[in-house]
GUMAR-637515 format. One record per residue: x, y, z of N, C-alpha, C in turn; residue in one letter; residue number from 1. Coordinates in nm, 4 decimals. Example, Ala and Ser with C-alpha at 12.3 -4.5 7.8 and 13.67 -1.06 7.14 Angstrom:
2
ATOM       n_x       n_y       n_z      ca_x      ca_y      ca_z       c_x       c_y       c_z  type  seq
ATOM    1.3190   -0.5690    0.7800    1.2300   -0.4500    0.7800    1.3200   -0.3300    0.7800     A    1
ATOM    1.2850   -0.2250    0.7080    1.3670   -0.1060    0.7140    1.2900    0.0030    0.7870     S    2
***
This chain:
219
ATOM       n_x       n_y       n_z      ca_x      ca_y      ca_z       c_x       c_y       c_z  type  seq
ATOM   -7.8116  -15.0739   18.5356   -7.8280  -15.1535   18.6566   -7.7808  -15.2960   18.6280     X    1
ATOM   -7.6656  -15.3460   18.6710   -7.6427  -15.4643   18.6919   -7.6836  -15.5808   18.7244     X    2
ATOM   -7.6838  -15.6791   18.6950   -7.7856  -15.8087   18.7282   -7.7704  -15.8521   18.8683     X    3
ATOM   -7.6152  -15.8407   18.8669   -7.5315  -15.8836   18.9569   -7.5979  -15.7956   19.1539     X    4
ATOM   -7.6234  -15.6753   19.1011   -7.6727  -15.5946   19.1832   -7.7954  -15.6081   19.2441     X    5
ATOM   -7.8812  -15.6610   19.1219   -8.0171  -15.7467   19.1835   -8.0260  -15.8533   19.2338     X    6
ATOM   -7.9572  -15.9390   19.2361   -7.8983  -16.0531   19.3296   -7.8641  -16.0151   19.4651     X    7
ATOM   -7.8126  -15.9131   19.4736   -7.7433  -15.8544   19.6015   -7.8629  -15.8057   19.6925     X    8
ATOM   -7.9591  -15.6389   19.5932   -8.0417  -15.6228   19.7293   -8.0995  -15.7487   19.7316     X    9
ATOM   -8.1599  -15.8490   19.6569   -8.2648  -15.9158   19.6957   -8.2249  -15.9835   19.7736     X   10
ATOM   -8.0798  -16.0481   19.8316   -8.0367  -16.1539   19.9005   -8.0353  -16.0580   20.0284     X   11
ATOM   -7.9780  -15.9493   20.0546   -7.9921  -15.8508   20.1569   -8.1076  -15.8155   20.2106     X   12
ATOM   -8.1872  -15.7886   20.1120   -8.3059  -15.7211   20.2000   -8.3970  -15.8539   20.2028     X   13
ATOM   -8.3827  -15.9615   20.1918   -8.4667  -16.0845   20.2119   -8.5132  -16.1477   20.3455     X   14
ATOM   -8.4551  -16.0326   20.4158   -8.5032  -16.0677   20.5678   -8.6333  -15.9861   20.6074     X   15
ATOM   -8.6232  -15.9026   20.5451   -8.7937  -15.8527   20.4777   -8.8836  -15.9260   20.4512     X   16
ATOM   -8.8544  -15.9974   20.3670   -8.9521  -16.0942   20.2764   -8.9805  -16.2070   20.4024     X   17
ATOM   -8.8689  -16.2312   20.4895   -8.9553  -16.3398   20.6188   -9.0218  -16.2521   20.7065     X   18
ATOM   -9.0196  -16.1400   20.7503   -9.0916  -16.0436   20.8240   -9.2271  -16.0694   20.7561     X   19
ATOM   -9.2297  -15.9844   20.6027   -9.3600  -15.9681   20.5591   -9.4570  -16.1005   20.4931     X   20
ATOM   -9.3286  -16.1735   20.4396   -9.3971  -16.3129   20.3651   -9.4058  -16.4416   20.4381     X   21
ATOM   -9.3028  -16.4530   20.5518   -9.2786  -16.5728   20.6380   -9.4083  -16.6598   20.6771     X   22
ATOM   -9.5780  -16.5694   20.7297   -9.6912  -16.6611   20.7235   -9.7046  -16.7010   20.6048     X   23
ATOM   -9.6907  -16.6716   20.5135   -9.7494  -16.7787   20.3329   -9.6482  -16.8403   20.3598     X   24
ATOM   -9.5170  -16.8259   20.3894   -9.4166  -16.9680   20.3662   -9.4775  -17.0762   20.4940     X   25
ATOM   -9.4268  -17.0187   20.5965   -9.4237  -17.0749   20.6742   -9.5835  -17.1792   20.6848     X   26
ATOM   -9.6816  -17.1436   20.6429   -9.8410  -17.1871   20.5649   -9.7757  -17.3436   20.4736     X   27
ATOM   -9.7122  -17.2878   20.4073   -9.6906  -17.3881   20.2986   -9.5963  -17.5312   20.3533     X   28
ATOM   -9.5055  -17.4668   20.4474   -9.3809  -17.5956   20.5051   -9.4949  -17.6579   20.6484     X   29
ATOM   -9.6360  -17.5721   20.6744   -9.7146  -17.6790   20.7622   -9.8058  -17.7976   20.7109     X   30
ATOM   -9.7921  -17.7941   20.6098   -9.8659  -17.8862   20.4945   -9.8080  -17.9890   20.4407     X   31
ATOM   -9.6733  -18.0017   20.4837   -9.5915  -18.0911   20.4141   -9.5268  -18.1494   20.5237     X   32
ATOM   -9.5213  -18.3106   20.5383   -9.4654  -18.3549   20.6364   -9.3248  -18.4561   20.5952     X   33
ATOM   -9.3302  -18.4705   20.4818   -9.1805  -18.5080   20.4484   -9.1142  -18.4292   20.3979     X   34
ATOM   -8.9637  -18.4529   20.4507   -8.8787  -18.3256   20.3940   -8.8857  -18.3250   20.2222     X   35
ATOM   -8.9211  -18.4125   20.1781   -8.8634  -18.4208   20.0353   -9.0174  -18.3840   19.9527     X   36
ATOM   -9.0947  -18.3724   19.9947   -9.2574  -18.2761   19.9817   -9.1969  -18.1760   20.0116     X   37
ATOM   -9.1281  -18.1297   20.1242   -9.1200  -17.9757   20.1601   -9.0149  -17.9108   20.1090     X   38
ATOM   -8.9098  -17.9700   20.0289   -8.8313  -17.9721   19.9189   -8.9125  -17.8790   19.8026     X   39
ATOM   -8.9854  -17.9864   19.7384   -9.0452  -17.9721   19.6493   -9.1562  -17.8523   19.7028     X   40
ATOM   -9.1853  -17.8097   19.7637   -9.3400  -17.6716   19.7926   -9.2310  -17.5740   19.7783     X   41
ATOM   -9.1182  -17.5552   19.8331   -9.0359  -17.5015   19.8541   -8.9945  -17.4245   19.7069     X   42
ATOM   -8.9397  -17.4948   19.6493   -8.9093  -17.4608   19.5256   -9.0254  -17.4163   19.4389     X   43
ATOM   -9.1285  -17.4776   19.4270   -9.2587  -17.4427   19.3729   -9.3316  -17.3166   19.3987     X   44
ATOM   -9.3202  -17.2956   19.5176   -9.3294  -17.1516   19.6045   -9.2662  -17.0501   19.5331     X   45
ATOM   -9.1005  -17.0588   19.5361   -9.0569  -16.9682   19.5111   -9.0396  -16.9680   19.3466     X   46
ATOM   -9.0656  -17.0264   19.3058   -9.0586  -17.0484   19.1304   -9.1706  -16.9638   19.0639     X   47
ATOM   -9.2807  -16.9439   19.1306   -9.4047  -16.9037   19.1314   -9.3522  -16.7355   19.1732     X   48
ATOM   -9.3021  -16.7234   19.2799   -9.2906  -16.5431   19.3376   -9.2008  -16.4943   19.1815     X   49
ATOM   -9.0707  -16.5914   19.1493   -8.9845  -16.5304   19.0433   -9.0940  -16.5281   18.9419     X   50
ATOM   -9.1144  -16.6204   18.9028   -9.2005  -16.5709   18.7692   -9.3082  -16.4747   18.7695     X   51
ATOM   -9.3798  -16.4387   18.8972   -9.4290  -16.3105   18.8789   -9.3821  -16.1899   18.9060     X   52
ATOM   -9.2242  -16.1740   19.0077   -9.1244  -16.0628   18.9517   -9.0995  -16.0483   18.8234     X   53
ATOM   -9.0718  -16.1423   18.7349   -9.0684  -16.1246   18.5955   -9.1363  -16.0612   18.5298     X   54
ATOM   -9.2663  -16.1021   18.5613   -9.3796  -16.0746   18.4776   -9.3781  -15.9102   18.5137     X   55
ATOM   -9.3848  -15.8429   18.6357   -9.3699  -15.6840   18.6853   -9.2672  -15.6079   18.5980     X   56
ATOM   -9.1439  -15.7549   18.5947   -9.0268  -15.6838   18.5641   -9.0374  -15.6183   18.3844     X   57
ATOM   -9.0834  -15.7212   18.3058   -9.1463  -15.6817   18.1555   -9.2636  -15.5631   18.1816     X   58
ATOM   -9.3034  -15.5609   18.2005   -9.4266  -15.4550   18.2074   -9.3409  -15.3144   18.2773     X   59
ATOM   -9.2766  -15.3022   18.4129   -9.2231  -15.1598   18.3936   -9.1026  -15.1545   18.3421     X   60
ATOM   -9.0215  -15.2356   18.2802   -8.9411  -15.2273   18.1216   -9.0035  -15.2005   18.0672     X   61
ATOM   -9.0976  -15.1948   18.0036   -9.1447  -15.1646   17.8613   -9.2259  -14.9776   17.8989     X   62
ATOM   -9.2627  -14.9591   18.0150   -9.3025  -14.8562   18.0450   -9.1491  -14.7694   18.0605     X   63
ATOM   -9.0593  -14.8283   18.1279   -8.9585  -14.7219   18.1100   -8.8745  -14.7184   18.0267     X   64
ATOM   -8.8953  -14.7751   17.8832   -8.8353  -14.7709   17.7714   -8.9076  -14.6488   17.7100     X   65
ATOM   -9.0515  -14.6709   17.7100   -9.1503  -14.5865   17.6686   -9.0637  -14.4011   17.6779     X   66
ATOM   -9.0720  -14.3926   17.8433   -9.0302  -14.3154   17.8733   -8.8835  -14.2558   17.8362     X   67
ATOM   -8.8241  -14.3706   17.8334   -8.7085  -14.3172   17.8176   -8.6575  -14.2699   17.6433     X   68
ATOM   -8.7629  -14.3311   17.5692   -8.7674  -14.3073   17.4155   -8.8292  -14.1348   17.3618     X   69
ATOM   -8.8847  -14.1089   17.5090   -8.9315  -13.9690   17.4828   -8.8665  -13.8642   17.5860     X   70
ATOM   -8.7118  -13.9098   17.5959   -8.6092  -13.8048   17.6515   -8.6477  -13.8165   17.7843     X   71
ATOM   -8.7155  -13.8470   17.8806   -8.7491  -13.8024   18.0537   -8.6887  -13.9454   18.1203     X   72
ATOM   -8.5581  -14.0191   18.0656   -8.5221  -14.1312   18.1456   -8.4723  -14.0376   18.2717     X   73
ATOM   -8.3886  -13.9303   18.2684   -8.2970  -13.9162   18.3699   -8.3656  -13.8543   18.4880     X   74
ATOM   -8.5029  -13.8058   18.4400   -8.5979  -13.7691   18.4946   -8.7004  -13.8358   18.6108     X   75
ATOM   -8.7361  -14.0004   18.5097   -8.7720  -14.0848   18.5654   -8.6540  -14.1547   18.7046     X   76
ATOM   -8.5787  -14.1132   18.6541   -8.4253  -14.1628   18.7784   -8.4662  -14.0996   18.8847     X   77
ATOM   -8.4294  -13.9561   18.9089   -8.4341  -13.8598   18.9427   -8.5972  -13.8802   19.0496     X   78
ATOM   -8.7230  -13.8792   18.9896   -8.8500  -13.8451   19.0169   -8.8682  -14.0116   19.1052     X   79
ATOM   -8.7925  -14.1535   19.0988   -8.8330  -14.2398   19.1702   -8.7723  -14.2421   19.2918     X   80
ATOM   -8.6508  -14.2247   19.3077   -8.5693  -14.1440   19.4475   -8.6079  -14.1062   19.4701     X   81
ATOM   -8.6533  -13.9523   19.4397   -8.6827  -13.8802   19.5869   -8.8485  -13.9234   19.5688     X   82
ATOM   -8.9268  -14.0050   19.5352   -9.0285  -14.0471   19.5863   -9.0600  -14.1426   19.6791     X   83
ATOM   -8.9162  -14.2494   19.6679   -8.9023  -14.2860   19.7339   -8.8402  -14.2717   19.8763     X   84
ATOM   -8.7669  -14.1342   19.8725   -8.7238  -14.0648   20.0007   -8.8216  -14.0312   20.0634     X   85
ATOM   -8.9464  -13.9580   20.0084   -9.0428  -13.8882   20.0157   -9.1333  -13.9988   20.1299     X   86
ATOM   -9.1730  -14.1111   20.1004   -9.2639  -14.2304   20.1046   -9.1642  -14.2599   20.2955     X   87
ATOM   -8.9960  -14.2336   20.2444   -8.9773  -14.2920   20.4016   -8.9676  -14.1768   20.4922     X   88
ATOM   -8.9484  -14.0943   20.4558   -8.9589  -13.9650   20.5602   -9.1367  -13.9427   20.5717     X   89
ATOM   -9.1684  -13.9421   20.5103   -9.3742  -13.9316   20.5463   -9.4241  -14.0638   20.5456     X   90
ATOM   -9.4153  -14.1303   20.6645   -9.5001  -14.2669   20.6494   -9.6500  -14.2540   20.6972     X   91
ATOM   -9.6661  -14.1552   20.7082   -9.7821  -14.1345   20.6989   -9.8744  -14.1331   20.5515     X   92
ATOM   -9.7652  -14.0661   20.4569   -9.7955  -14.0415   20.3290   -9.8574  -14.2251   20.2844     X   93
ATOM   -9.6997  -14.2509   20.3130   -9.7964  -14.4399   20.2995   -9.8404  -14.5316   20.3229     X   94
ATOM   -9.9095  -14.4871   20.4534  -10.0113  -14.5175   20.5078  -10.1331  -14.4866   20.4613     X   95
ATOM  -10.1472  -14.3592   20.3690  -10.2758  -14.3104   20.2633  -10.2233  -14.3998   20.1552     X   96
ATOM  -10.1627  -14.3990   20.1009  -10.1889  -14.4622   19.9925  -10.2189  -14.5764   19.9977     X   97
ATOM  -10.1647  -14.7042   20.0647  -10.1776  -14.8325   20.0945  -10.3552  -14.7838   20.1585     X   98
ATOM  -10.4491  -14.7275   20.1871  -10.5505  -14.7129   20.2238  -10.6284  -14.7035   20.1361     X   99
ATOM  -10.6191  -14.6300   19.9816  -10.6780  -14.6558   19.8682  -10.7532  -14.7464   19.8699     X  100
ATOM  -10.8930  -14.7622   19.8299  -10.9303  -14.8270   19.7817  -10.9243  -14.9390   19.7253     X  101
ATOM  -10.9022  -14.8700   19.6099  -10.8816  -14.9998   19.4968  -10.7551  -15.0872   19.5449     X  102
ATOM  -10.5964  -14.9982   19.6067  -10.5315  -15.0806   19.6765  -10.5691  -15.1911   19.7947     X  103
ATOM  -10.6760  -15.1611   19.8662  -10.7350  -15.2176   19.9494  -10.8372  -15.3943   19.8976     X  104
ATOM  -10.8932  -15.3454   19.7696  -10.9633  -15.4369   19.7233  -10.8590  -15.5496   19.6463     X  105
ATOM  -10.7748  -15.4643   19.5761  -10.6997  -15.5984   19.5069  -10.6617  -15.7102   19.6597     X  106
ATOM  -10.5682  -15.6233   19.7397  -10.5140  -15.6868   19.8492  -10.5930  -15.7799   19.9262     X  107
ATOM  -10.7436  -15.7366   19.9412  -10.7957  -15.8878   19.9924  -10.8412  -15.9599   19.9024     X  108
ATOM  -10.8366  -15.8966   19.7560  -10.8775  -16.0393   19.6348  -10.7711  -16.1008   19.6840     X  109
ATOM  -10.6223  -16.0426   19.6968  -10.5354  -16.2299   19.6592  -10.5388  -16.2784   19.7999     X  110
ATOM  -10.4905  -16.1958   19.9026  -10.5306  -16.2505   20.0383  -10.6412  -16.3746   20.0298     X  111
ATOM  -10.7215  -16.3478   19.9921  -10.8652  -16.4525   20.0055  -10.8123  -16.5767   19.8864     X  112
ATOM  -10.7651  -16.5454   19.7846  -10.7382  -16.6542   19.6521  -10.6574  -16.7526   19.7462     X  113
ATOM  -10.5523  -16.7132   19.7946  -10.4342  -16.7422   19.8780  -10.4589  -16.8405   19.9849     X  114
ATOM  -10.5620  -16.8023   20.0627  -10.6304  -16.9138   20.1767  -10.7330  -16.9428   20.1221     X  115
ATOM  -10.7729  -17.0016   19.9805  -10.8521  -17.0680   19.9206  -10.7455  -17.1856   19.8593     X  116
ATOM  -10.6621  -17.1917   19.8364  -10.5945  -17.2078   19.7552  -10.4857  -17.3539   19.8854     X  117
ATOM  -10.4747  -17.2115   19.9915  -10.3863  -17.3426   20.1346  -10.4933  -17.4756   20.1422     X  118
ATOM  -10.6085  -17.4396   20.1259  -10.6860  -17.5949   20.1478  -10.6889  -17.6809   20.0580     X  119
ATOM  -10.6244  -17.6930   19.9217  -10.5836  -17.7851   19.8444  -10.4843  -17.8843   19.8681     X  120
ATOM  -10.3876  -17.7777   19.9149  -10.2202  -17.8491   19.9695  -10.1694  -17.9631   19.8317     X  121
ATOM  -10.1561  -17.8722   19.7008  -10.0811  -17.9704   19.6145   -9.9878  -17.8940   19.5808     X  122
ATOM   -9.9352  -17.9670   19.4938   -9.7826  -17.8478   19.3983   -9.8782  -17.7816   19.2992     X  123
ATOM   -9.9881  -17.7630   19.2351   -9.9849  -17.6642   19.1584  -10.0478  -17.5480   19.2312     X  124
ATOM  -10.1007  -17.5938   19.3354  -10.1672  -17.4803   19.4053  -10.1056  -17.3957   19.4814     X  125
ATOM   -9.9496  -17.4913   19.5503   -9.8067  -17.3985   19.5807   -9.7609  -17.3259   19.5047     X  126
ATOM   -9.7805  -17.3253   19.3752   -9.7446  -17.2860   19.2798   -9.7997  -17.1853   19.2539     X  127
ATOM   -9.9105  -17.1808   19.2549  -10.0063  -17.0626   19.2172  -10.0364  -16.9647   19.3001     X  128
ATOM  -10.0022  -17.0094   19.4813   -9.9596  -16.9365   19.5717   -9.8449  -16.8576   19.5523     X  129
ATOM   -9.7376  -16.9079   19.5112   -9.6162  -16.8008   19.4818   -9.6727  -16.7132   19.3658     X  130
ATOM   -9.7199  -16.7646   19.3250   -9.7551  -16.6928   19.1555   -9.8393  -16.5280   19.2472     X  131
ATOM   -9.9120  -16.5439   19.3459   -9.9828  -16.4394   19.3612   -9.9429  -16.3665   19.5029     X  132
ATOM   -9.7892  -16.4753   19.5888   -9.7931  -16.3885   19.6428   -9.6810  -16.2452   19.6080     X  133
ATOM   -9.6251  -16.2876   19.4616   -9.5048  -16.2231   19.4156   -9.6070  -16.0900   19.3475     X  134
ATOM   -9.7334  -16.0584   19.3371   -9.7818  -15.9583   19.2687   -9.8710  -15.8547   19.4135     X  135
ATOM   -9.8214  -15.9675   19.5664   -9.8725  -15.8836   19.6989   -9.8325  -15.7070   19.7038     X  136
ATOM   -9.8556  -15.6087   19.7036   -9.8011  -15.4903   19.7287   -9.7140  -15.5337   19.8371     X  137
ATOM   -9.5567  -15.4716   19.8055   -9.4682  -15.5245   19.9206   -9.3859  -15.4182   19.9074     X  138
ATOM   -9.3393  -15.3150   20.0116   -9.2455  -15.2069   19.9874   -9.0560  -15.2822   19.9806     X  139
ATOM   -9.0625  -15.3752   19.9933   -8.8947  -15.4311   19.9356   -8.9282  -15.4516   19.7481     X  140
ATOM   -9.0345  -15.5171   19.7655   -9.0541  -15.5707   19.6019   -9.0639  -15.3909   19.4949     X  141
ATOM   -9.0935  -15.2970   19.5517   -9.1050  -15.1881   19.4943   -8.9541  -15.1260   19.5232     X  142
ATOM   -8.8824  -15.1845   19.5409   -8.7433  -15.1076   19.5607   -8.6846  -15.1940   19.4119     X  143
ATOM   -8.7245  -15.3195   19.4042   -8.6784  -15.4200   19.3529   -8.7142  -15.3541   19.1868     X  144
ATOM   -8.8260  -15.3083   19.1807   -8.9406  -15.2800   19.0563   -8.8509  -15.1219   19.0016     X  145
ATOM   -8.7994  -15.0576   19.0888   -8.8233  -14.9175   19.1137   -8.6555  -14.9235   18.9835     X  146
ATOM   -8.5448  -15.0138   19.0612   -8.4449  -15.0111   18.9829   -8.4880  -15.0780   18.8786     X  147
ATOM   -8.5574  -15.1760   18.7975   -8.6099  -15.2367   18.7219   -8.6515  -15.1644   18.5774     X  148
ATOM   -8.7220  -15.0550   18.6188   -8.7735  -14.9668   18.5678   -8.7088  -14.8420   18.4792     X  149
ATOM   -8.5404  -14.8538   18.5303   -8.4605  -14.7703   18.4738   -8.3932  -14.8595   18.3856     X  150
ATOM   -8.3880  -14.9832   18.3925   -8.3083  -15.0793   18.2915   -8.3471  -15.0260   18.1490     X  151
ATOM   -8.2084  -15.0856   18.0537   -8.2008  -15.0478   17.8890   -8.3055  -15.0962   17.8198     X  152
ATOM   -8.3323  -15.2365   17.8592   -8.4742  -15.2676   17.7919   -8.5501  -15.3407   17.8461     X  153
ATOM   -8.6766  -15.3878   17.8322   -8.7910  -15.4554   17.9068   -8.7428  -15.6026   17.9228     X  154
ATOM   -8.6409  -15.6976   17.8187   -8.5557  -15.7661   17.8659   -8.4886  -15.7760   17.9551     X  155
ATOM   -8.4125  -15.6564   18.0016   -8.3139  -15.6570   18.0895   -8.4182  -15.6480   18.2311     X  156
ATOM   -8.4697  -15.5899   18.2261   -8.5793  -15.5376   18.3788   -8.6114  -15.6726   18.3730     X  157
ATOM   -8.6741  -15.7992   18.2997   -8.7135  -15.9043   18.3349   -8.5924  -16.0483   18.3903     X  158
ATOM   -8.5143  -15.9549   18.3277   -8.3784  -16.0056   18.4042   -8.3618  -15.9702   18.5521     X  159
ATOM   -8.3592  -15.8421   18.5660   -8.2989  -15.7933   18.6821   -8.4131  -15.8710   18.7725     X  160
ATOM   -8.5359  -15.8644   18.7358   -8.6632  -15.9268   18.8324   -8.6157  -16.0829   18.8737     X  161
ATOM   -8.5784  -16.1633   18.7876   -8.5442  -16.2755   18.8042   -8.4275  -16.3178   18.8682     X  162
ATOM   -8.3218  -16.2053   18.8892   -8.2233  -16.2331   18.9730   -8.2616  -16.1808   19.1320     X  163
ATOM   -8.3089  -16.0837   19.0968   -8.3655  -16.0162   19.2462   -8.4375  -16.0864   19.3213     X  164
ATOM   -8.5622  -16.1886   19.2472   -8.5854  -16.2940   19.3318   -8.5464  -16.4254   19.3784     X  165
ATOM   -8.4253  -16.4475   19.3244   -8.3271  -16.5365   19.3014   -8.2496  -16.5296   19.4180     X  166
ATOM   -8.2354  -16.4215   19.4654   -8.1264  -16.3887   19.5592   -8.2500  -16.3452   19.7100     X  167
ATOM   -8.3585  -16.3521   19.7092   -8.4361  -16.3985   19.8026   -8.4815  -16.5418   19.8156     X  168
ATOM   -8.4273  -16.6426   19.7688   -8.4350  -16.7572   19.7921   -8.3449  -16.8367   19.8767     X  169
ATOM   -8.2373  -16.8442   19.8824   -8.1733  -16.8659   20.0152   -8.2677  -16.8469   20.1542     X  170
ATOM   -8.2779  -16.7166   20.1777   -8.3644  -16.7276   20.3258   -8.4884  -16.8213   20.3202     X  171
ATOM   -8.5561  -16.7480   20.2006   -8.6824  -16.7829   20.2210   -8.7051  -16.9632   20.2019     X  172
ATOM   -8.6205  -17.0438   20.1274   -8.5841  -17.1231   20.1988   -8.5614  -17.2071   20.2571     X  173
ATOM   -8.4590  -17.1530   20.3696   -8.4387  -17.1701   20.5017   -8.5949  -17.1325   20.6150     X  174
ATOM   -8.6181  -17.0778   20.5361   -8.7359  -17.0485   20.6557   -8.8691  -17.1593   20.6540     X  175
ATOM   -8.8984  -17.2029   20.5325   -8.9764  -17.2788   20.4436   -8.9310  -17.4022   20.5457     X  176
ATOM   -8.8079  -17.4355   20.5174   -8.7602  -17.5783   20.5241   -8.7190  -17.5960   20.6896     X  177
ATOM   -8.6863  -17.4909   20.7669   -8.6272  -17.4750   20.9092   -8.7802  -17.3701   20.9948     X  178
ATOM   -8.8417  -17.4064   20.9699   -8.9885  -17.2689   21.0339   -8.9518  -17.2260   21.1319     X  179
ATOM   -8.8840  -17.3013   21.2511   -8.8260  -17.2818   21.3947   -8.7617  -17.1883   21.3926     X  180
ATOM   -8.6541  -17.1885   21.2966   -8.5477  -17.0498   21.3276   -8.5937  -16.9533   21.3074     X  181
ATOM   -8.6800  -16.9211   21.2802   -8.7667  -16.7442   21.2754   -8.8620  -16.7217   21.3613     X  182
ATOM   -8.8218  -16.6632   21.4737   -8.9766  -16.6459   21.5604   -9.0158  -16.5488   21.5101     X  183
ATOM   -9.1634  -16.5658   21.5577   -9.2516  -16.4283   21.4918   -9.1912  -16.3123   21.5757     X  184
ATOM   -9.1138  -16.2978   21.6854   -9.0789  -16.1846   21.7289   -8.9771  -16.1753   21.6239     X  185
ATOM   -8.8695  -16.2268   21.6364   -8.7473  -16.1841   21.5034   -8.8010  -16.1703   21.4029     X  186
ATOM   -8.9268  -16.2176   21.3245   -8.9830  -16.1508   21.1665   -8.9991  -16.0152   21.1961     X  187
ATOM   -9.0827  -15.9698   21.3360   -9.0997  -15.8248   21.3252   -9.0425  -15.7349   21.3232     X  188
ATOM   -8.9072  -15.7871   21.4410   -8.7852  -15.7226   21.4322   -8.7189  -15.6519   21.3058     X  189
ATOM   -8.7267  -15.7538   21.1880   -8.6327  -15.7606   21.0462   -8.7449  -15.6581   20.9758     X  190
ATOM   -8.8586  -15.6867   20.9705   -8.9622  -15.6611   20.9044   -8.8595  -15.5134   20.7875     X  191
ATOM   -8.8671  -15.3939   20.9363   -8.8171  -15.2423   20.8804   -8.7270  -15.2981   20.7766     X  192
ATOM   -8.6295  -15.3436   20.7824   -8.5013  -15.3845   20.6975   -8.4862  -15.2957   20.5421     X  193
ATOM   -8.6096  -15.3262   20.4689   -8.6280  -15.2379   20.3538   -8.6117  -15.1372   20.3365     X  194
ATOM   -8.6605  -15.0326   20.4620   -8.7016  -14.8926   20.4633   -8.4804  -14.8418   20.4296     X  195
ATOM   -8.3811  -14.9323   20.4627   -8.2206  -14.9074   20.4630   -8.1926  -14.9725   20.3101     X  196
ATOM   -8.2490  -15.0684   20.3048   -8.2388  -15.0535   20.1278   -8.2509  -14.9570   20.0303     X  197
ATOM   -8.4186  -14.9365   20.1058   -8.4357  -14.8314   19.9764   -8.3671  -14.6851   19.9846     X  198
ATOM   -8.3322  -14.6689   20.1353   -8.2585  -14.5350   20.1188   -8.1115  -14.5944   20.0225     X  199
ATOM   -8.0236  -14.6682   20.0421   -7.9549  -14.6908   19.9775   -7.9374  -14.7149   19.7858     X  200
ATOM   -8.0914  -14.7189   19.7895   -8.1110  -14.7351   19.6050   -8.1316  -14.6292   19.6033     X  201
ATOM   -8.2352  -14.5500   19.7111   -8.2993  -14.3773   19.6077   -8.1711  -14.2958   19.6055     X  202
ATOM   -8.0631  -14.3152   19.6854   -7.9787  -14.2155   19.6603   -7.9216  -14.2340   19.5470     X  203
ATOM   -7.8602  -14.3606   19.5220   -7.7873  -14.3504   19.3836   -7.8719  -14.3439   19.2140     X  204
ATOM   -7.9839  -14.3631   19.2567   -8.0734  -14.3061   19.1493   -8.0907  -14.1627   19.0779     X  205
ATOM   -8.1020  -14.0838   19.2079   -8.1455  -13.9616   19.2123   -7.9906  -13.8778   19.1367     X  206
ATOM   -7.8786  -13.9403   19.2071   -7.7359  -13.9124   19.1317   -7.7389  -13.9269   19.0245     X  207
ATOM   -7.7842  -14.0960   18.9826   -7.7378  -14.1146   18.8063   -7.8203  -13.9910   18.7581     X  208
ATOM   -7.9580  -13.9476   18.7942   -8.0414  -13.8923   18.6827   -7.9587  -13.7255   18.6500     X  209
ATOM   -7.8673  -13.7260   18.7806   -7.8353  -13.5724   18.8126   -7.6929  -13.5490   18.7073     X  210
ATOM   -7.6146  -13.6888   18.7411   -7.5229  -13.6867   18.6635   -7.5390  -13.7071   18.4903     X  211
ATOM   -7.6415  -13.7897   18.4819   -7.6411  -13.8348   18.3012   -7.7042  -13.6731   18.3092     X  212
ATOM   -7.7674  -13.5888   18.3611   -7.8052  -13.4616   18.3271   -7.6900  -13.3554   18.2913     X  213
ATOM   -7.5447  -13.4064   18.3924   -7.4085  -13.3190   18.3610   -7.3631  -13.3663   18.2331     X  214
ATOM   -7.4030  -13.4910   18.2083   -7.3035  -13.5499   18.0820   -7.3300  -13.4496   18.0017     X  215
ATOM   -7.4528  -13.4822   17.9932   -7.5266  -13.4733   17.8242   -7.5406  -13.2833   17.7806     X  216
ATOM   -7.4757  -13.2204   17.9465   -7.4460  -13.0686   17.9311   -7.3097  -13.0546   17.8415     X  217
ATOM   -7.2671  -13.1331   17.8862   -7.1083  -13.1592   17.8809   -7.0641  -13.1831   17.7442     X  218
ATOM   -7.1274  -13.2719   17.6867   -7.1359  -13.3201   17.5924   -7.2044  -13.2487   17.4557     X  219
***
C-alpha cells in the first residue's frame, strides 16, 4: 500500500469527516474569534486527530505483521474486504455492532471528555480534542485502518496513518476556518461518501489476497 494512496482516500473521502466530524470542528472555530487563534485551533485540532491515526496506525501494524509472520497475510487481505462488503450490504449488521455495549460506553466516555474539555477553550485542550476525536469509531477512519493493517511493517501502517490524515486536512480546514460553507444540510448530504470508498478499497484487497494466493501457486 502506497503512502501516496493514503493521501488520496483521505483527501477524497474527507467530505465524510465534515458530515461526521464538522460539530467538533466547527465547536472549536466558535471559540476563537481571531483568525490567527483560529489558525492556530485549527492546526492543533488536526495535529491531535494525525497523531492518534498514528498511534491506530502502529498498533494494527504490528498486529498485521503478527499475522502476516504466521502465513494468513493474504488471508487477512482477503477476510477484511469482504467484511467490509459484508458491513455495506447488511447495515443492519452495523447497526448491531455499533450497539455493543462496550462500543456504546467507550463512545460516550470520549463524547463526554470532549464537551468537558470545549469549556476550557485553550490550545492544549484543542489539542487533546483532536487527540480523542481521531480514536471516535468512524466508518471512513476504518477504511483508513483496514488498508493500514496490510502494510509491510508497523512503521509503514504508521506512515500510511499519517498521510491519510494529512490528506483530510485541507477540508477539514476549510471548514474550521470558513464554518459558513458547510450547511448542516450539505454535511448530511456528504455524510454516505465513505460507504464508495470503502467499496472501492474492499475490492482491491480481496484481489491482492486472491492474487498473492496465484503467485505463490505459481511459484
Amino acid at each position: 500500500m502506497e503512502l501516496w494512496t493514503a493521501f488520496t482516500i483521505g483527501f477524497l473521502g474527507s467530505a465524510h469527516c465534515v458530515g461526521m466530524c464538522g460539530p467538533i470542528a466547527l465547536g472549536i472555530s466558535a471559540h476563537t474569534a481571531s483568525t490567527r487563534k483560529q489558525v492556530l485551533h485549527t492546526v492543533l485540532y488536526n495535529s491531535g486527530r494525525i497523531i492518534s491515526y498514528a498511534i491506530l496506525g502502529v498498533l494494527l501494524g504490528l498486529l498485521g505483521t503478527s499475522i502476516s509472520l504466521m502465513g494468513f497475510h493474504r488471508y487477512l487481505s482477503i477476510g477484511i474486504g469482504m467484511s467490509m462488503l459484508i458491513l455495506l450490504i447488511l447495515p443492519k449488521l452495523s447497526i448491531q455492532l455499533q450497539s455493543n455495549k462496550s462500543y456504546t460506553i467507550f463512545l460516550k466516555h470520549i463524547t463526554r471528555r470532549i464537551g468537558q474539555l470545549y469549556n476550557k477553550q485553550t490550545p492544549s485542550s484543542t489539542f487533546s480534542i483532536g487527540l480523542l476525536n481521531g480514536l471516535l469509531p468512524c466508518g471512513f477512519i476504518m477504511v483508513g485502518l483496514a488498508a493500514a493493517l496490510i502494510t509491510p511493517t508497523p512503521l509503514h501502517s504508521m506512515w500510511y496513518m499519517i498521510f491519510f490524515g494529512l490528506g483530510t486536512v485541507p477540508v477539514m480546514g476549510i471548514l474550521t476556518l470558513t464554518p459558513t460553507l458547510f450547511t448542516p444540510a450539505f454535511r448530511s448530504k456528504i455524510r454516505p461518501l465513505s460507504s464508495y470508498f470503502a467499496i472501492c478499497l474492499a475490492l482491491p484487497l480481496i484481489v491482492r489476497g486472491v492474487t498473492r494466493h496465484d503467485m505463490l501457486i505459481n511459484n
